[in-house]
N, C-alpha and C positions, 0 to 999 in steps of 0.2 A: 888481715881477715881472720876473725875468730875460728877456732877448729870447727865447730859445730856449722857456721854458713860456708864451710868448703867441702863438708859433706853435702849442703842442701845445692851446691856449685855444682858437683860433680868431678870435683877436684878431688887430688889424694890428701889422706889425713892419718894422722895418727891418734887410731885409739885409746895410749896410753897417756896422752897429753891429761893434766889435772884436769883440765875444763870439763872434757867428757865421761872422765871417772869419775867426775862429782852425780852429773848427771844420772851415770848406767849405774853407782852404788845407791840413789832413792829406787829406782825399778826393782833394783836385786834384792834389796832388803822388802819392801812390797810384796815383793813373791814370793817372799821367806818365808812374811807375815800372813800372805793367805793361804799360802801352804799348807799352813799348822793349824787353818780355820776349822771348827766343822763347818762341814757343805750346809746345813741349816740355819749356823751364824747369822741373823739379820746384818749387821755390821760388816759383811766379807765382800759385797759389791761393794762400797765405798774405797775399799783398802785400795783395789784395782783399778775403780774411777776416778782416783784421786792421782795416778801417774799418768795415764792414759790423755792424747789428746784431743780426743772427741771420744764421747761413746752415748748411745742413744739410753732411754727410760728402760728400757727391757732389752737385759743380754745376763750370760749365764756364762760362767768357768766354769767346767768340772774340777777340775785342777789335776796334778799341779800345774803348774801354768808358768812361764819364763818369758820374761819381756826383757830386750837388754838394755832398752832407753824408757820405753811408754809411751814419752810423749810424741815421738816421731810416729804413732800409729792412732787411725781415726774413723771410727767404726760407726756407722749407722744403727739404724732401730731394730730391733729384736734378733740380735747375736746368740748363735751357741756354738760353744767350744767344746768337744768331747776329752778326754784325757791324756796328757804330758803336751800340750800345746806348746811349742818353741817359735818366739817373734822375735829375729833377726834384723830388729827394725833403724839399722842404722840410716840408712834411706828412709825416706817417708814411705806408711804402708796407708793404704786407702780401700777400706771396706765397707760395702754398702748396704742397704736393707735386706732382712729377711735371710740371711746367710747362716750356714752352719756349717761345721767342723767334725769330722770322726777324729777315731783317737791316733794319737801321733802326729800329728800335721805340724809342716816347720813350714814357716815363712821367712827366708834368706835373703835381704836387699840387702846385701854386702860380698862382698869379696877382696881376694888379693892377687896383685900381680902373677902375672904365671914365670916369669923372669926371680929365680932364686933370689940374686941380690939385689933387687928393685922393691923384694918383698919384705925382709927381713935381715936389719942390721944391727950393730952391735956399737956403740959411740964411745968414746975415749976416758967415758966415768965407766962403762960396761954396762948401761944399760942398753936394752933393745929400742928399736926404732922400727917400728913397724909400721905398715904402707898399707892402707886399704883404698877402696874406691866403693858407690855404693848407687845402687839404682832402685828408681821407686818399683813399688807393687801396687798395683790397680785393680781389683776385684769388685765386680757387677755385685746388683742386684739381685737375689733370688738364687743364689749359688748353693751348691752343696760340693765340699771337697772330702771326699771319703778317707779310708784311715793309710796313717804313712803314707800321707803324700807332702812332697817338698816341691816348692815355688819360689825359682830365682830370681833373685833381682832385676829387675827390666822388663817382666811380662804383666801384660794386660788382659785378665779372664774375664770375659763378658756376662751379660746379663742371664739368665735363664739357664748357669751350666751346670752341669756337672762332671766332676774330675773323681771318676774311677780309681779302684783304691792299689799304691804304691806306686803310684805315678810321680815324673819325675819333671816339671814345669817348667819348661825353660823358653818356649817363644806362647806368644800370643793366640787366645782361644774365642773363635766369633760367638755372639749371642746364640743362643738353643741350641747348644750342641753339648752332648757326651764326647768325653772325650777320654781318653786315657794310654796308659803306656809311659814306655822309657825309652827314648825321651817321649813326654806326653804329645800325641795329635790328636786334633779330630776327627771324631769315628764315623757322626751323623746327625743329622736332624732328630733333637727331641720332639715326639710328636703327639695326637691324643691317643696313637696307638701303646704309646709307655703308658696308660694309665692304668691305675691299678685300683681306682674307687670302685670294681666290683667287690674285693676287700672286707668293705667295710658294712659291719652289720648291722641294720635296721634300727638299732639298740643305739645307735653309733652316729650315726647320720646327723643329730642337732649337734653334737660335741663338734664335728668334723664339717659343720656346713660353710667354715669359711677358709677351709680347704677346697671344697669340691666349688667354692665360687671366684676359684683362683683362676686365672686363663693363660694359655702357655704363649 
């Protein structure tokens, strides 16, 4: 079994194996290169859609931005990232329409054993052998995850949410709910009582009408 289909197994793997460092070095280099983009660049979505393994017509990096595969991550229609975005995307990562991102958000579908030397060994040339394991991420429709917030491996955040800011993600979050905390829960039902189109002024109202024709 190749390294890369014993992550998609659920099996343990070593992420220094060549196979995957060929891989994670097109991402890093990627990042490098839109890193140094200006944000105006026409040319700066390509660099990222070209590692990525899905990603719809409309979506936005602020940057910088860190993917450590790309293509293990597959993003629906109109994406936005707000600043130092980190994708942990050893595990496949699955993000769906209409989502956005404050600043600092990491997406983590990896980890390592909690047993010292199951995690990290040393082999007879002295190189390290290291042990990960790694679970998908699943994120709805219509989400908003606010800034410094981190999403572990194995959770599924539903349609309609939002993830309050420095929240820490570790079990599964139901459709219209707020939720937040460390570790993150949910708090309650989004309802039209959160609405805030009183807001919005008069001036404003055609720019914003396919906001206010949203339905929760």
């Amino acid at each position: 079994m190749k390294e890369e289909e014993k992550i998609f197994a659920g099996k343990m793997f070593d992420p220094r194996k060549q196979e995957l460092k060929d891989i994670k070095h097109k991402a890093h280099a990627a990042c490098q290169k839109y890193n140094m983009m200006d944000e105006f660049d026409s040319d700066r979505n390509e660099v990222i859609r070209d590692i990525l393994g899905k990603v719809g017509n409309v979506f936005y990096f602020q940057g910088p931005v860190q993917f450590n595969y790309g293509c293990h991550t597959f993003i629906g229609e109109n994406f936005f990232a707000n600043f130092n975005l980190m994708v942990m995307d050893d595990g496949k990562i699955f993000i769906g329409d209409n989502v956005c991102f404050g600043p600092n958000v990491s997406l983590m579908a990896t980890s390592h054993p909690l047993i010292a030397q199951e995690r990290m060994g040393l082999d007879e040339d002295g190189k390290t052998t290291m042990a990960e394991y790694a679970d998908e991420i699943h994120i709805g429709n219509n989400v908003w995850i606010a800034c410094n917030t981190v999403v572990i491996g194995g959770v599924h955040i539903g349609n309609n949410v939002v993830i309050g800011a420095g929240s820490v993600v570790t079990k599964d979050i139901p459709d219209n709910y707020l939720a937040f905390g460390n570790p993150c829960r949910p708090v309650r039902p989004i309802t039209e009582k959160d609405s805030k189109k009183e807001l919005i002024l008069p001036e404003d109202r055609e720019h914003f009408s396919y906001n206010l024709n949203c339905i929760i």
